[in-house]
C-alpha positions as CSV (number, residue, x, y, z in Angstrom):
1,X,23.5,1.3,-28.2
2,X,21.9,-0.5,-25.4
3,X,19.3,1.6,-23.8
4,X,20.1,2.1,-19.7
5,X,17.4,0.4,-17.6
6,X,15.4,3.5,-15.3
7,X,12.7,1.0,-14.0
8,X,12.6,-0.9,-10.7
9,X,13.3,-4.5,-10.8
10,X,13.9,-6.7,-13.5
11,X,11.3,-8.8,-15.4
12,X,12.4,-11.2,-18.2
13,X,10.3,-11.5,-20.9
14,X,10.6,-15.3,-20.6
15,X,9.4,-15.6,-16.6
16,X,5.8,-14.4,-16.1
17,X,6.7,-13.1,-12.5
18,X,3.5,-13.3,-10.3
19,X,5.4,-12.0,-7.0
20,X,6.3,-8.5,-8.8
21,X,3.6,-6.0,-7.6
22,X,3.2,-3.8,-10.1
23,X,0.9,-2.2,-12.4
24,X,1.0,-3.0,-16.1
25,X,2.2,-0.6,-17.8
26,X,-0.1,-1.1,-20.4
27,X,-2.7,0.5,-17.7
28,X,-0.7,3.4,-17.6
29,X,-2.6,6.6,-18.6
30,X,0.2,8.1,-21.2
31,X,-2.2,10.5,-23.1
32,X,-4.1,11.6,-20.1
33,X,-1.1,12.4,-18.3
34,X,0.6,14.0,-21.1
35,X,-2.4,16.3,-21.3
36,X,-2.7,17.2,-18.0
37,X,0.8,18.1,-17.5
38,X,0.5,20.8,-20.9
39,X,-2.5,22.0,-18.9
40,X,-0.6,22.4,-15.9
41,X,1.9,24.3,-17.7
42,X,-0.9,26.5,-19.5
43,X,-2.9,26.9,-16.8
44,X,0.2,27.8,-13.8
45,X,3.1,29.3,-16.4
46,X,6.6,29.1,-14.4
47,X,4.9,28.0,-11.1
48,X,4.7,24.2,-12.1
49,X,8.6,24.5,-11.8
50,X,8.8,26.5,-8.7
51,X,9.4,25.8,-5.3
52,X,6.0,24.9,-4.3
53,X,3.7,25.4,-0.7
54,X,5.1,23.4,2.0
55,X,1.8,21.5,2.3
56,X,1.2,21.1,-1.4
57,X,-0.6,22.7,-3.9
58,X,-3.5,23.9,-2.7
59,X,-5.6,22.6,-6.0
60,X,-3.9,19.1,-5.2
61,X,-5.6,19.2,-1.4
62,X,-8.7,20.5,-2.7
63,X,-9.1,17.6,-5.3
64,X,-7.6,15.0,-1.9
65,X,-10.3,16.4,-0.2
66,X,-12.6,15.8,-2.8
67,X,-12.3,12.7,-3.5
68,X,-12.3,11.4,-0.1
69,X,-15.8,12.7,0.8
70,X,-16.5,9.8,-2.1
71,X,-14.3,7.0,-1.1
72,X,-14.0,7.2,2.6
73,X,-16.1,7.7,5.5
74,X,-15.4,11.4,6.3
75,X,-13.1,13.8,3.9
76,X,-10.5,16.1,5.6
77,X,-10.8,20.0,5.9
78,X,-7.8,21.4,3.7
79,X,-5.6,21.5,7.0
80,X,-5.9,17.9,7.7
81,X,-3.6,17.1,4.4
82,X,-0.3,17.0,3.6
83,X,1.3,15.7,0.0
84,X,4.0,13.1,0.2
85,X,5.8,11.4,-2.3
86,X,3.9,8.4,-2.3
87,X,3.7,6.0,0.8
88,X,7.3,5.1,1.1
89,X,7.6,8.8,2.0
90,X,5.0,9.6,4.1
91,X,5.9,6.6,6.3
92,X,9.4,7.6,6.2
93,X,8.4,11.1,7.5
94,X,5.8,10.1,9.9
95,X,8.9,7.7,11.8
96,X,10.9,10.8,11.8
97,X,8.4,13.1,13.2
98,X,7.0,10.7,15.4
99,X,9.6,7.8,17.0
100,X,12.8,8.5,18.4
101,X,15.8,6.1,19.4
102,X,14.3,2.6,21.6
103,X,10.9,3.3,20.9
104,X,8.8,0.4,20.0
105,X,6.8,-0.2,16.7
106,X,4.4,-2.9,17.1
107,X,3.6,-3.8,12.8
108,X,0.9,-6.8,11.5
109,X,2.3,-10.0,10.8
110,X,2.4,-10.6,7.5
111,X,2.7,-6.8,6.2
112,X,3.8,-4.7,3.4
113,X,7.7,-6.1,3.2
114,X,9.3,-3.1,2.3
115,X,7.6,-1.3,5.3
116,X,10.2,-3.8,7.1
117,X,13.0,-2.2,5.2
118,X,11.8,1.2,6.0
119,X,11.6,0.6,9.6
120,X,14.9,-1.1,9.5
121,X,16.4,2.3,8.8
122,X,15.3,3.6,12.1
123,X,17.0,3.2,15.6
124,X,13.2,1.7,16.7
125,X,12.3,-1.9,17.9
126,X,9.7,-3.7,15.9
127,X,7.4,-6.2,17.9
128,X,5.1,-8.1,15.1
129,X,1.0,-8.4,16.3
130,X,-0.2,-11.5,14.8
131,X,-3.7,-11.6,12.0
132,X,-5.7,-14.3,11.0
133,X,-8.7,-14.5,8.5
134,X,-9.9,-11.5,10.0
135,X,-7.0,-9.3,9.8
136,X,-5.1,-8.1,12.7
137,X,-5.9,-9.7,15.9
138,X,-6.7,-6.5,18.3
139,X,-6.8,-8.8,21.2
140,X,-3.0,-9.6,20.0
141,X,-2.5,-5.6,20.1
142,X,-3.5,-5.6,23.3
143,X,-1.1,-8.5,24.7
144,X,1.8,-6.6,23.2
145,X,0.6,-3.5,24.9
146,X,0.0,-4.9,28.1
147,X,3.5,-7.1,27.6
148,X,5.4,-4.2,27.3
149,X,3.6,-2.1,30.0
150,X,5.4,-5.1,32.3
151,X,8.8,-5.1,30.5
152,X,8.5,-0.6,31.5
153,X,8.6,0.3,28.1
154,X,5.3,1.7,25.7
155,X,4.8,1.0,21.9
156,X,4.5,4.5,20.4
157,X,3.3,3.3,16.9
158,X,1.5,0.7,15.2
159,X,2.1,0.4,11.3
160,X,-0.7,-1.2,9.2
161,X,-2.3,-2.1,6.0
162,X,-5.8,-2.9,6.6
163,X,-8.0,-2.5,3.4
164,X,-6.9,-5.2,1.3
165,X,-3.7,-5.9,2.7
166,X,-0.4,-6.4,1.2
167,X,0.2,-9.5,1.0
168,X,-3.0,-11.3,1.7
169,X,-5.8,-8.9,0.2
170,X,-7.5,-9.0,3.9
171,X,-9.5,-6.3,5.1
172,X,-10.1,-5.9,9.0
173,X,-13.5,-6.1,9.7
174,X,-15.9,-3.6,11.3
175,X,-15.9,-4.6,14.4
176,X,-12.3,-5.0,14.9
177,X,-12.0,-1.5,13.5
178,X,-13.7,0.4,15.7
179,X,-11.6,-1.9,19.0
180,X,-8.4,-1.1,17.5
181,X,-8.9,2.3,17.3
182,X,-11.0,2.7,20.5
183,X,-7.8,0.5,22.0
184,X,-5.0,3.4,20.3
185,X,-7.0,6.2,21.6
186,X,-7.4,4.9,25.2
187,X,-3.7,3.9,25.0
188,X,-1.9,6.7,23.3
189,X,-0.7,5.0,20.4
190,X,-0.7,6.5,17.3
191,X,-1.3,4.6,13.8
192,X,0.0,4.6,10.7
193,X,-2.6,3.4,8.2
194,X,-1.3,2.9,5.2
195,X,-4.3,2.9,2.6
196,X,-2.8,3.1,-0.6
197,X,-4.9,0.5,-2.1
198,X,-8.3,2.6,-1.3
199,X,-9.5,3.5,-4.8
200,X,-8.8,-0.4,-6.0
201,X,-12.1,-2.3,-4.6
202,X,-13.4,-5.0,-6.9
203,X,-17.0,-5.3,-4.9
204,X,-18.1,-1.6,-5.0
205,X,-17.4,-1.4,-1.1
206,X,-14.4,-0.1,0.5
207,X,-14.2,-0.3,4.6
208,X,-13.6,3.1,6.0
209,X,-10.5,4.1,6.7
210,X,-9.0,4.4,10.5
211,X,-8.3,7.7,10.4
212,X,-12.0,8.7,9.6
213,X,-13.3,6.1,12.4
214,X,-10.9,7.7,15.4
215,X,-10.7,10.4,17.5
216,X,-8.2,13.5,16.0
217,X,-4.7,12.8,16.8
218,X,-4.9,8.7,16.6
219,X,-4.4,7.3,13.1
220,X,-2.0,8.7,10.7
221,X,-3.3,7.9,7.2
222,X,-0.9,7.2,4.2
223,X,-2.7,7.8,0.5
224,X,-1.0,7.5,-3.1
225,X,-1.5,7.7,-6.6
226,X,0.7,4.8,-7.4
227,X,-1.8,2.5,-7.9
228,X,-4.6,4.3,-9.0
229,X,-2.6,6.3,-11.5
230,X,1.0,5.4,-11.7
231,X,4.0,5.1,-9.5
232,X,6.3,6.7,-10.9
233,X,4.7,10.2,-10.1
234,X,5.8,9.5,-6.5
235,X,2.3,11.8,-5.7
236,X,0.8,10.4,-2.5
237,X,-0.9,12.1,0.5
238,X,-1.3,12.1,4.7
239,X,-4.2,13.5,6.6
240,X,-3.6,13.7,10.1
241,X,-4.9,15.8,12.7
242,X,-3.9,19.6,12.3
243,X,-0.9,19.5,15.1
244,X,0.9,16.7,13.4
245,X,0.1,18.0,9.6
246,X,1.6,21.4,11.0
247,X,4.4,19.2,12.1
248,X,5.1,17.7,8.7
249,X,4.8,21.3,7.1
250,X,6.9,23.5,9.7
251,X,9.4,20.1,9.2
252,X,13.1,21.0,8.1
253,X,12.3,18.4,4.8
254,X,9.3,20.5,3.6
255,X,10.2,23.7,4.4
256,X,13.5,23.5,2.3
257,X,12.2,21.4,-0.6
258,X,9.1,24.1,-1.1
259,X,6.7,21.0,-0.8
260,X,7.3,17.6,-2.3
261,X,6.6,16.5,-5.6
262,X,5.1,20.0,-6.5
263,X,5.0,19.1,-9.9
264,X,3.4,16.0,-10.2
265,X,0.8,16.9,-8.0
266,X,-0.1,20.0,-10.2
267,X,-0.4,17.1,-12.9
268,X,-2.6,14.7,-10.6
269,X,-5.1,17.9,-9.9
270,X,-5.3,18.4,-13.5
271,X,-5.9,15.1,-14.9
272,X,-8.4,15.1,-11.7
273,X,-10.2,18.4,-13.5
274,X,-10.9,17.0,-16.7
275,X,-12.9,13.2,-14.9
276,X,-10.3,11.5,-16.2
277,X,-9.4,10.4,-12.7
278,X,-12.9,8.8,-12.2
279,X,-12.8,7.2,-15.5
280,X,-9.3,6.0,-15.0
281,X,-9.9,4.1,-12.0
282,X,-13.6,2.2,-12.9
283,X,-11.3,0.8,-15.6
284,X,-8.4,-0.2,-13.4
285,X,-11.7,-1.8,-11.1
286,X,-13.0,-3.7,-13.7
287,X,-9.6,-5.1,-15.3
288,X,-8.2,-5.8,-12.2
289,X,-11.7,-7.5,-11.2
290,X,-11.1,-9.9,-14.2
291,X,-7.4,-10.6,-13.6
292,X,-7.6,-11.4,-10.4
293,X,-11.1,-13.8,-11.3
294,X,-8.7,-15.9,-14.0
295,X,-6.0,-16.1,-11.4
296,X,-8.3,-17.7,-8.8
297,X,-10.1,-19.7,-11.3
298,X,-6.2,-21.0,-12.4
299,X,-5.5,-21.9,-8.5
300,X,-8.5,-23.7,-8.0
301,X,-7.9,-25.8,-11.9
302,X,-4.2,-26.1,-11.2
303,X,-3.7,-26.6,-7.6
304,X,-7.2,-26.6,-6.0
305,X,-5.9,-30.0,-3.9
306,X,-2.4,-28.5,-3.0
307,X,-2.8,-24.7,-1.3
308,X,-5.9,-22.7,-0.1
309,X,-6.3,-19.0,-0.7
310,X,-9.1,-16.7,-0.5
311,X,-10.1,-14.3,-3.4
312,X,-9.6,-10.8,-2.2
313,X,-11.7,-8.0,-2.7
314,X,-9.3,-5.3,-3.7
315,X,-5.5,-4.7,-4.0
316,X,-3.1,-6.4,-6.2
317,X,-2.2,-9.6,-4.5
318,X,-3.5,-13.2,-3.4
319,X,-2.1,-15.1,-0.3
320,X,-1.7,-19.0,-1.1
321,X,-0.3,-21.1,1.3
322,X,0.5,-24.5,0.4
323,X,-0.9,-27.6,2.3
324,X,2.7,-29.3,2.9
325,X,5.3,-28.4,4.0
326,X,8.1,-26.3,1.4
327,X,11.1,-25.1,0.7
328,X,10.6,-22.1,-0.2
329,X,13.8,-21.3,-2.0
330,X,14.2,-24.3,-3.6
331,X,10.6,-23.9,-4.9
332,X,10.8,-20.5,-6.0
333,X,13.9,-21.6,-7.6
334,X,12.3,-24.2,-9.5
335,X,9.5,-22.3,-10.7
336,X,11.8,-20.3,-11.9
337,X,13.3,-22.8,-14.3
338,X,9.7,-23.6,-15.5
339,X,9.0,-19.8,-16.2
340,X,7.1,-18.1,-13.4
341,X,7.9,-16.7,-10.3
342,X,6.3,-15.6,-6.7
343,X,7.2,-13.6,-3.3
344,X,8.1,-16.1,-0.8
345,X,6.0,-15.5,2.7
346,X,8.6,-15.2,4.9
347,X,9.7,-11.8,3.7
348,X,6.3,-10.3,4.7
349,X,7.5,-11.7,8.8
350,X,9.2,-9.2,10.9
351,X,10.4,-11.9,12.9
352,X,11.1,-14.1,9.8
353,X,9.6,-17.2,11.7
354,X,6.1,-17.0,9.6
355,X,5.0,-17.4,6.1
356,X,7.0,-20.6,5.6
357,X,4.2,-22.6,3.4
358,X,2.7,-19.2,1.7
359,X,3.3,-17.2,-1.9
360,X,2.2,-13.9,-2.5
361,X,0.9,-13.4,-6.0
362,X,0.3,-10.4,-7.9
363,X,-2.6,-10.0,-10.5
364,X,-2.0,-6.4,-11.6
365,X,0.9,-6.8,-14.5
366,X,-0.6,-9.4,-16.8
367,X,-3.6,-10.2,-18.8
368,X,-6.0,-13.4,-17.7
369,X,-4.5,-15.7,-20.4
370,X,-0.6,-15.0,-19.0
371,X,-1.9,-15.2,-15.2
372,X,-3.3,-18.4,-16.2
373,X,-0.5,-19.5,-17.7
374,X,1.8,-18.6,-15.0
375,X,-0.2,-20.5,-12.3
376,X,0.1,-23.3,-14.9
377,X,4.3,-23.4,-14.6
378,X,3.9,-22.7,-11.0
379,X,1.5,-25.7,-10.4
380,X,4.2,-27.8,-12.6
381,X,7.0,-26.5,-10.5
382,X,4.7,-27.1,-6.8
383,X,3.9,-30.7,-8.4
């Protein structure tokens, strides 16, 4: 009997597909999870399979809270938090909380793609802020605002991935930082920071978040477990300031659903008890570390005269964009044929118009040798 596929997407075990952004599930912690979800059981009884606390269980906040005063510039008080289902869901709750029929998003240029889709499902207009090298342009920010101020309408949000971006691995820099958040706080524009790569820095150093650089009430933040544990817990977090947490948790969603994914989270806070979080992610540091070292070290051997990139210094994914002009399509297409695949820039556009030269490739499913070879058939198909 053929076994029913329950996975996203569909990888072919003769294409090594470089544009699929996901974790190898090799690096999934099985046993640790398997554990910590017996302990859960031991530990709560019946309650792992209740309806939960709007918020989230409090251990679950306790250990967010935790681990933030590591990772980030300031941890949030217990009230600041909220558990989501991972990012897609927080985003999707923070749009319906938050923006209402007309309003206008303003969203980096290249972002997270399936952001876009999310986005799309709203009744919203999305105007896209161009980045460069740096990361989002705040001076670009500040046209749109000023743009729109003359057109008599206001951008209410501002969706962003800014510590090591999806899909070029940027980070925004210090500077630019503290003047975008200084620039959403004098405006009224709230952010949506979505920081779900946080706990994957291959240099030690992860930039402080928004949220813990701006005054109360500016920057949303979006956290997950996907890719520091696995994504198909759907176990994420927001911390906001206290009106628009209580928002979220006196929200229809949560207060019939007794919380989202209660469950999991009871399983994230216990495999959080035992240190085999910490553990977990200073191996997924150092093997992502490598992977994305052979993937660079393939670019520069294989197509080093063709495309530039630059190596990131956390996340999943390197931007390459190709010295002459492409089809895209036709490329992808092609590589296709010689085994290997990528994500073609242009979805990453809000506008479509950008992107039209650059691949996004993935590091975090394969080992060096297959990375390697995958640039190889990728460099064949470019050539």
């Amino acid at each position: 009997m053929e076994t029913e596929r329950i996975v996203q997407g569909e990888v072919r075990d003769d294409v090594i597909d470089l544009g699929l952004g996901h974790p190898d599930p090799d690096l999934l912690p099985v046993a640790g999870l398997e554990r910590a979800a017996t302990a859960a059981f031991e530990r709560y009884g019946t309650d792992v399979l209740s309806y939960g606390a709007a918020a989230g269980p409090p251990p679950t906040i306790a250990f967010i809270c935790a681990r933030l005063a590591l990772v980030d510039a300031r941890a949030p008080t217990p009230s600041e938090v909220v558990v989501t289902a991972g990012n897609s869901h927080g985003l999707e709750q923070v749009l319906t909380m938050t923006a209402k029929p007309g309003d206008v998003v303003l969203v980096e240029s290249p972002t997270y793609h399936l952001a876009l889709r999310i986005l799309a499902d709203h009744p919203i207009t999305v105007v896209p802020v161009p980045s460069d090298e740096g990361g989002m342009a705040v001076t670009a920010v500040e046209d749109a605002i000023v743009r729109l101020r003359r057109q008599g309408t206001r951008a209410r949000l501002l969706y962003t991935v800014p510590t090591f971006n999806n899909p070029t691995g940027v980070s925004l820099g210090a500077d630019r930082r503290r003047a975008l958040v200084d620039l959403a706080a004098e405006e009224g524009l709230t952010i949506v920071e979505d920081d779900v790569y946080r706990e994957l820095t291959y240099t030690g150093v992860t930039p402080p978040s928004l949220w813990s650089m701006a005054p109360p009430g500016t920057v949303i933040r979006l956290g997950s477990f996907s890719k520091s544990l696995s994504p198909g817990l759907r176990a994420g977090y927001m911390t906001a300031d206290e009106t628009l947490a209580n928002a979220a948790i006196e929200g229809g969603v949560l207060d019939s659903g007794g919380g989202i994914s209660h469950f999991a989270s009871l399983v994230v806070a216990e495999y959080a008890r035992t240190g085999e979080f910490d553990a977990n992610v200073t191996s997924l540091r150092e093997t992502y570390a490598a992977r994305r070292d052979a993937l660079t070290r393939a670019l520069g051997a294989e197509l080093g005269d063709l495309a530039d990139w630059v190596s990131p210094d956390g996340g999943y994914f390197v931007w390459v964009t190709l010295r002459r002009p492409t089809d895209l399509a036709a490329l992808r297409a092609r590589a296709e044929r010689h085994g290997t695949s990528f994500m073609p820039g242009t979805v990453f556009f809000a506008d479509g118009a950008g992107g039209r030269t650059s691949l996004r490739l993935a590091f975090s499913r394969y080992p060096p040798e297959m990375l390697a070879e995958g640039v190889r058939r990728l460099a064949a198909a470019v050539k």
